[in-house]
VMD Tcl script that draws the C-alpha trace (Angstrom):
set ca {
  {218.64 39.44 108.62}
  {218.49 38.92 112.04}
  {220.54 35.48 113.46}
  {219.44 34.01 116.39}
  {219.16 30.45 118.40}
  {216.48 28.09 116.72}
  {213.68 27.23 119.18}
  {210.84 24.83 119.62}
  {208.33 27.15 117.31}
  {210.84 27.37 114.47}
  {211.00 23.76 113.93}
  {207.66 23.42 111.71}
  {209.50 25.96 109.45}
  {212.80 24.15 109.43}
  {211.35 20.93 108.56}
  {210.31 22.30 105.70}
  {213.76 24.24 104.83}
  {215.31 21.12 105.12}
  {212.93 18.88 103.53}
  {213.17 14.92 103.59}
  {215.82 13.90 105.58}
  {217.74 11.73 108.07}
  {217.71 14.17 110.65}
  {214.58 15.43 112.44}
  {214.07 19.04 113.08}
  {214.03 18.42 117.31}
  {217.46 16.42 117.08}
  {219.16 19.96 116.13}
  {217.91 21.82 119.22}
  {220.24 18.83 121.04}
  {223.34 20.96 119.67}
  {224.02 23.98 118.32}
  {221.17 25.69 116.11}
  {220.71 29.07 114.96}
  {218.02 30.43 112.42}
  {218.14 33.73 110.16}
  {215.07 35.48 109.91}
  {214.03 38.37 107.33}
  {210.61 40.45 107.59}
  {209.83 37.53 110.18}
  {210.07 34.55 108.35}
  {212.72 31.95 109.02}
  {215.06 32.09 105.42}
  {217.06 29.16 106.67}
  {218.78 27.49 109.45}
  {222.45 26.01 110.35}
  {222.99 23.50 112.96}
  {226.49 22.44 114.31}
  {227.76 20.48 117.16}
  {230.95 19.86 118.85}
  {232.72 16.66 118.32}
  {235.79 17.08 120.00}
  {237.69 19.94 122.35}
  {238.07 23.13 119.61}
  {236.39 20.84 116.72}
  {232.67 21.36 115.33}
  {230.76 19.44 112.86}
  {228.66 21.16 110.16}
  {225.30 19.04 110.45}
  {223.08 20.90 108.10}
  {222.94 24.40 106.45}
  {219.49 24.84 104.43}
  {217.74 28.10 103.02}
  {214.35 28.52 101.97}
  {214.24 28.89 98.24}
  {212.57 32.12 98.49}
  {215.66 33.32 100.16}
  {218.60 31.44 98.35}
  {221.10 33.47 96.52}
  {220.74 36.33 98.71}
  {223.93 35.62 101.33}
  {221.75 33.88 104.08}
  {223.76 30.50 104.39}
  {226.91 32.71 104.26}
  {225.68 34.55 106.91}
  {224.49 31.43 108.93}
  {227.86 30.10 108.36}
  {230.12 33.19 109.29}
  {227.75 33.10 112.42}
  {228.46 29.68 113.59}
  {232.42 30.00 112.89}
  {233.12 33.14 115.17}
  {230.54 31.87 117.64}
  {232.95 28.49 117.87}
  {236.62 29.53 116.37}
  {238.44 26.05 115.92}
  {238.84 23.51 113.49}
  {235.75 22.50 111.57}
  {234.44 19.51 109.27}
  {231.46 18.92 107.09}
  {230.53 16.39 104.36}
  {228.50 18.56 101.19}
  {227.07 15.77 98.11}
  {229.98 15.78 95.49}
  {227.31 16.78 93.11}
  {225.64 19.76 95.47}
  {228.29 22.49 93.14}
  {226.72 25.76 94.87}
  {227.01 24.07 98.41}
  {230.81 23.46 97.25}
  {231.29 26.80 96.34}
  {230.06 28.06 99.36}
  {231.85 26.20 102.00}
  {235.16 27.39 99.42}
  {234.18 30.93 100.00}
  {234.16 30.64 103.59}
  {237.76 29.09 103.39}
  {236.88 24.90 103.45}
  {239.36 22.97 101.59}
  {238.24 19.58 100.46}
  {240.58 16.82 102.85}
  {238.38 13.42 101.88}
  {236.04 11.68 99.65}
  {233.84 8.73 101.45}
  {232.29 6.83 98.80}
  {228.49 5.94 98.51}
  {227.93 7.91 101.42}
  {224.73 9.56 100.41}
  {221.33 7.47 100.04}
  {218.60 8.43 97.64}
  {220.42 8.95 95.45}
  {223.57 7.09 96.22}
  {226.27 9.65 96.04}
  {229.80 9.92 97.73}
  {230.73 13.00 100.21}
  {233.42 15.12 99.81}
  {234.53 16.05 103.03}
  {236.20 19.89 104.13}
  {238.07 21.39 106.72}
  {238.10 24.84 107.75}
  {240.67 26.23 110.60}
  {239.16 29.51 112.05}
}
mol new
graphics top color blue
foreach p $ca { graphics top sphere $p radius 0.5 }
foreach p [lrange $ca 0 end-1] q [lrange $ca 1 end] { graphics top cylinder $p $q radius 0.2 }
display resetview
């Protein structure tokens, strides 16, 4: 797989990684975005941004379900922590089990819970810390 910056013409594709949303594809292209692609074809996407001096923000990690259980958003992940080493946070759906156990691979630790912070369903957050 081959990791590199997102750009205007990957955004059709990461709309539909992502699916519906809160976010719009062209807001992550204002931060930190990079795609993995295999055989040419985007397999998914993470986009990050900085939030304070040595502290990131997980926005959104997505892979294509063609892709999933193959390592891509482990890669994507690994990527974005050595490209930014510091202290970083994310919020994963207390129900989203596979999401949890990937962030726990990569060394997140749950720190919070935020309650109904999830529409559509209605769902609280748990929210992780990682120190890289």
């Amino acid at each position: 797989m081959i990791v590199r910056p997102a750009t205007q013409a990957d955004l059709p594709d990461i709309a539909i990684i992502q699916g519906p949303s809160s976010w719009k594809p062209a807001d992550y292209l204002e931060h930190d975005c990079v795609v993995g692609v295999i055989d040419g074809a985007v397999a998914g996407f993470v986009a990050s941004r900085e939030v304070a001096p040595g502290e990131r923000e997980v926005l959104y990690i997505a892979v294509d379900s063609a892709y999933r259980r193959r390592g891509v958003a482990s890669v994507l992940l690994e990527h974005a922590i050595k490209r930014f080493p510091g202290v970083w946070f994310l919020e994963v759906r207390e129900s989203n089990a596979a999401a949890v156990r990937l962030y726990e691979s990569a060394g997140f630790q749950a720190v919070g819970h935020r309650p109904e912070y999830y529409r559509e369903p209605v769902e609280a957050a748990i929210v992780m810390r990682f120190f890289s």
